[in-house]
C-alpha positions in Angstrom: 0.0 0.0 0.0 3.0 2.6 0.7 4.2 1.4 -2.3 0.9 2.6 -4.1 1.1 5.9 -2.7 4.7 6.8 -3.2 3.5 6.2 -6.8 0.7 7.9 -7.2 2.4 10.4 -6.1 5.3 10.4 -8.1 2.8 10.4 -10.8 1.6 13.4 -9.8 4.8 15.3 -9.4 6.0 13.8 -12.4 2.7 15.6 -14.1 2.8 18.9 -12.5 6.6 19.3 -13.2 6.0 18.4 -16.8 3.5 20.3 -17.6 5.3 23.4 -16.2 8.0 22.7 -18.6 5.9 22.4 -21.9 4.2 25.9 -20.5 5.9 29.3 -20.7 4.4 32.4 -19.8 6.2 35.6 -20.7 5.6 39.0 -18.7 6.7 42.2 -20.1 6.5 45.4 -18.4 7.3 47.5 -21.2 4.5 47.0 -23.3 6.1 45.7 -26.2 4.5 43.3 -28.3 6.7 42.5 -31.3 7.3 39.1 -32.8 10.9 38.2 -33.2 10.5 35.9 -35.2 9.9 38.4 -38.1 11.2 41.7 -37.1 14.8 41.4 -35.8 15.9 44.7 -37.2 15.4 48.5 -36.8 16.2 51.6 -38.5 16.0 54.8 -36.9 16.6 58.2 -39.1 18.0 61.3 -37.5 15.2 63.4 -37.1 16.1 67.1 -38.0 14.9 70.1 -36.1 12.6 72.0 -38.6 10.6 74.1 -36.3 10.8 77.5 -37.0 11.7 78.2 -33.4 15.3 76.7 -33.1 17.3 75.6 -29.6 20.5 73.5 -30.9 19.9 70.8 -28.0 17.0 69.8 -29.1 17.4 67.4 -32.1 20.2 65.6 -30.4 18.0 64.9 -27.3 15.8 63.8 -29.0 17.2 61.0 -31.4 19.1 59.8 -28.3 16.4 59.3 -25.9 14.2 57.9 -29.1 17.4 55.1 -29.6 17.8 54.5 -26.1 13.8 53.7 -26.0 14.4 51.0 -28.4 17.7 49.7 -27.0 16.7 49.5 -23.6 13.0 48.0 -23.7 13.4 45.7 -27.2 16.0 43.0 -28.4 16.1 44.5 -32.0 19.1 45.0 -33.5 20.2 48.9 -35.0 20.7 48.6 -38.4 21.6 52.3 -40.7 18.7 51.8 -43.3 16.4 48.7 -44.4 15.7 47.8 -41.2 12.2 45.4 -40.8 11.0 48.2 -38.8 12.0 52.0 -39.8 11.5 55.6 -38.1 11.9 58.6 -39.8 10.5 62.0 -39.2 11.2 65.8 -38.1 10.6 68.3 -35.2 8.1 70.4 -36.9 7.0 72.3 -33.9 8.8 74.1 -30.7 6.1 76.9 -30.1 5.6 79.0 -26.7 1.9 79.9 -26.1 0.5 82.1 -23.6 -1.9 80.1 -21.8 -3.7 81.6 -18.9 -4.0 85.8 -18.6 -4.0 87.4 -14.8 -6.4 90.1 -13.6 -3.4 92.6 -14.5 -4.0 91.4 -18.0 -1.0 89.8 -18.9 0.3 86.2 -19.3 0.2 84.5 -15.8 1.0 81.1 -17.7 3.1 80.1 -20.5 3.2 76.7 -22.6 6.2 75.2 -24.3 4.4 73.0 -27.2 6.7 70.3 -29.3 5.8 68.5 -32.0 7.0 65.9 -33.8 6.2 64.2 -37.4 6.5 60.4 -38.1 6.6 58.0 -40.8 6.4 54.5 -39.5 7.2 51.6 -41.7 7.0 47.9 -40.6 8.5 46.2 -43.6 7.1 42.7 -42.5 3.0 44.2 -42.0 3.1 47.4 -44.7 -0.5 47.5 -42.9 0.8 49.0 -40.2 2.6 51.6 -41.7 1.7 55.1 -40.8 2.6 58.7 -40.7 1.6 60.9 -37.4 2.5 63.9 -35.2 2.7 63.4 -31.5 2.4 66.5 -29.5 3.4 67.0 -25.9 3.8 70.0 -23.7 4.8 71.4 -20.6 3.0 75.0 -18.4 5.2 77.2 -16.5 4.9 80.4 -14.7 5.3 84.1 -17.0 7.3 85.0 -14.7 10.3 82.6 -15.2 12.4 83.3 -18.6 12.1 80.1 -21.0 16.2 80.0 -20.9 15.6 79.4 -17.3 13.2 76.1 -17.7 13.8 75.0 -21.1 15.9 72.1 -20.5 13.5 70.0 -17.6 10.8 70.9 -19.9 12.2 69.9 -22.9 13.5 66.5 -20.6 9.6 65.8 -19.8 8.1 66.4 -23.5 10.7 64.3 -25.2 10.4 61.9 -22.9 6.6 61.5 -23.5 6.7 61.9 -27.1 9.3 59.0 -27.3 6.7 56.8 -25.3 4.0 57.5 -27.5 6.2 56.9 -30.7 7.2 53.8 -28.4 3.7 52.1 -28.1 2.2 53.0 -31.1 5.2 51.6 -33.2 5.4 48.1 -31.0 3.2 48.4 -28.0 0.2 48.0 -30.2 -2.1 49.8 -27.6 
């Protein structure tokens, strides 16, 4: 009878264990959702500052923070052109708005706008190919010259423009 049970449950162990093995379950936490299995390689253009308003730091931080995206959070491979993914695109937009008035009448509030332009093509699904501007921006007080703020601003907006480029090029949100 011991012998019985020992081997029933050996059975059982034998079950669970190999069933865990033919099962895999993948978490990831950056939203990506690209099959490897087709698209191993990326191209990513320099994007060139053509807004009208110019600040030099701009494009570089910009195209670094966009390659580092895709470095850091896929296992594609950087290739100069032809990739089975590319990005291409241009600043078209670095604008300051005024966006709120005081009761003196002038500018209590002032928004820093950029904009970005991108062509997206996934040369294994030309169906999801597509060309779009993402648009973030960042309020601060009238009273503070841009000069003064620029760069944390500019940190924040190109940071959320690269995650929007991010997921909808391979998130697939």
């Amino acid at each position: 009878m011991t012998w019985n049970k020992l081997l029933r449950r050996g059975a059982a162990t034998l079950f669970v264990l190999l069933t865990m093995l033919s099962c895999t379950v993948s978490y990831r936490f950056n939203g990506a959702s690209i099959n490897y299995d087709k698209v191993k390689t990326i191209s990513i253009s320099n994007f060139e500052n053509r807004a009208l308003y110019q600040y030099g730091p701009l494009a570089p931080l910009f195209n670094n923070k966009l390659q580092d995206a895709y470095a850091q959070q896929t296992k594609l491979r950087f290739v100069r052109q032809g990739g089975d993914l590319e990005l291409s695109g241009e600043i078209t937009g670095y604008d300051v708005y005024n966006k709120s008035v005081a009761a003196d009448g002038l500018s209590a509030q002032v928004e820093l706008r950029l904009t970005i332009n991108v062509r997206f093509v996934n040369n294994t699904n030309h169906a999801e190919d597509f060309e779009q501007k993402f648009t973030a921006s960042q309020t601060y007080d009238s009273t503070l010259q841009l000069t003064s703020v620029q760069d944390g601003l500019l940190e924040d907006m190109t940071k959320d423009i690269v995650d929007q480029i991010f997921n909808a090029t391979v998130a697939n949100w």
